[in-house]
VOGU-3710 file (C-alpha; in Angstrom, 3 decimals, decimal comma):
1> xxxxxxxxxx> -9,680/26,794/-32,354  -10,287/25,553/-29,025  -7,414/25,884/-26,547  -5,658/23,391/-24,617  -7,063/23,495/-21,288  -10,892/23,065/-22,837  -9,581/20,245/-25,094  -8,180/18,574/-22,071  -11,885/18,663/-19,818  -13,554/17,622/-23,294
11> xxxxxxxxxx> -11,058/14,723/-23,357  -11,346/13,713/-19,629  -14,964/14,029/-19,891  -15,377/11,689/-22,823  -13,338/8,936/-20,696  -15,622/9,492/-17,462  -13,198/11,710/-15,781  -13,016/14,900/-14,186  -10,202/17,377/-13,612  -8,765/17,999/-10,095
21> xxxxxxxxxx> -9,201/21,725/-9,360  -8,140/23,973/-6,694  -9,088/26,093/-4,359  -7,474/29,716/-2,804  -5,567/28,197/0,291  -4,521/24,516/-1,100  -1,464/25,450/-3,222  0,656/23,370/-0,840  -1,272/20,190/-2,104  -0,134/21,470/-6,060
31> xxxxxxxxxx> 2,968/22,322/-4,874  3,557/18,754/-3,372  2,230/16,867/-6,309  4,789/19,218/-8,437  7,672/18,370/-6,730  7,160/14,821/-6,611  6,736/15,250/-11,157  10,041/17,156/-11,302  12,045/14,475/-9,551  10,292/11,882/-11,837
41> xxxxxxxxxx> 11,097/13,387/-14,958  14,650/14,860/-13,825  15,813/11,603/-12,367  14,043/8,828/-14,157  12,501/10,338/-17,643  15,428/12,568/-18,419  17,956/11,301/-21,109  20,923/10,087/-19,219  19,062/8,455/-16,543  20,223/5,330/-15,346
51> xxxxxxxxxx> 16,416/4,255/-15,556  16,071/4,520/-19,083  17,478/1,537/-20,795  16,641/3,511/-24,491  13,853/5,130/-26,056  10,544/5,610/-24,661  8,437/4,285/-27,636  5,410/2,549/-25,902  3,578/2,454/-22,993  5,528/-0,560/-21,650
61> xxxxxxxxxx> 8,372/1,353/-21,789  7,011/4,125/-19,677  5,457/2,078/-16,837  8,854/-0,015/-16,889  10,406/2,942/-16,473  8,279/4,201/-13,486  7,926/0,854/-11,718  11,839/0,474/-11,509  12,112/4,198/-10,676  9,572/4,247/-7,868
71> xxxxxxxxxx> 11,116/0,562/-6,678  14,312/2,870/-6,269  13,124/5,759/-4,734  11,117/3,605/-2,192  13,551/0,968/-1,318  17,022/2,122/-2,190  17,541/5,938/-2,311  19,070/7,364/0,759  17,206/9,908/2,196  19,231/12,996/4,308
81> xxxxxxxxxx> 16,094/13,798/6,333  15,809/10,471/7,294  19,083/9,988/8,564  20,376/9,207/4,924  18,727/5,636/5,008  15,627/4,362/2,839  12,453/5,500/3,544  11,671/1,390/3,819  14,170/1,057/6,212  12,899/4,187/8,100
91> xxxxxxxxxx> 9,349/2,758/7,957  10,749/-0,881/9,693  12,668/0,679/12,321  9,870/2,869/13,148  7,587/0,256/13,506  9,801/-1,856/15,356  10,205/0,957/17,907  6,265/1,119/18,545  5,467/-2,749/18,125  5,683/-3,886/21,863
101> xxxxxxxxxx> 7,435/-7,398/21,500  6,932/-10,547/23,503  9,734/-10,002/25,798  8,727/-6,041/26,193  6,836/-4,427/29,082  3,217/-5,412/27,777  3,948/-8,722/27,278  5,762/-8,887/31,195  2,720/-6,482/32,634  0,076/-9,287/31,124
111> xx> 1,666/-11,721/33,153  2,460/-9,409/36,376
//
């Protein structure tokens, strides 16, 4: 009997695809990417989240699921390190602050 982690290369393999793998020194990379799972499945997979609208029976379920989820987490969840606002409206106000305007100093020194 093979065991799960060969099944899993065989199965990738089959479909054209090859595993990620690691290296000594990039754990923070893993580490990242296994965050970012556990707040998907705690906060939008879980039962009792206010993203599931019933069971998850087909694949259009599932990528329902995520789309509204990740439309959330992007545009509507309030962030504390970001000064609890969206990371969206983050984003905007950060490039408004770097976006020199027409009535800013580069537009007045082009004329000067």
């Amino acid at each position: 009997m093979l065991d799960t982690s060969v099944r899993f290369t065989q199965t990738l393999a089959l479909q054209g695809l090859s595993a990620s793998t690691g290296s000594v020194g990039d754990a923070y990379d893993n580490a990242a990417a296994e965050s970012t799972i556990g707040l998907y499945k705690n906060e939008a997979v879980a039962a009792g989240s206010p993203f599931r609208t019933g069971p998850l029976r087909t694949l259009s379920d599932v990528e329902t699921l995520t789309m509204n989820y990740v439309h959330w987490y992007r545009n509507e969840r309030l962030h504390s390190q970001l000064s609890n606002v969206t990371p969206e409206e983050c984003e905007h106000g950060y490039h408004a602050s770097t976006t020199d305007s027409p009535s800013g100093d580069a537009a007045n020194k082009k004329t000067a």
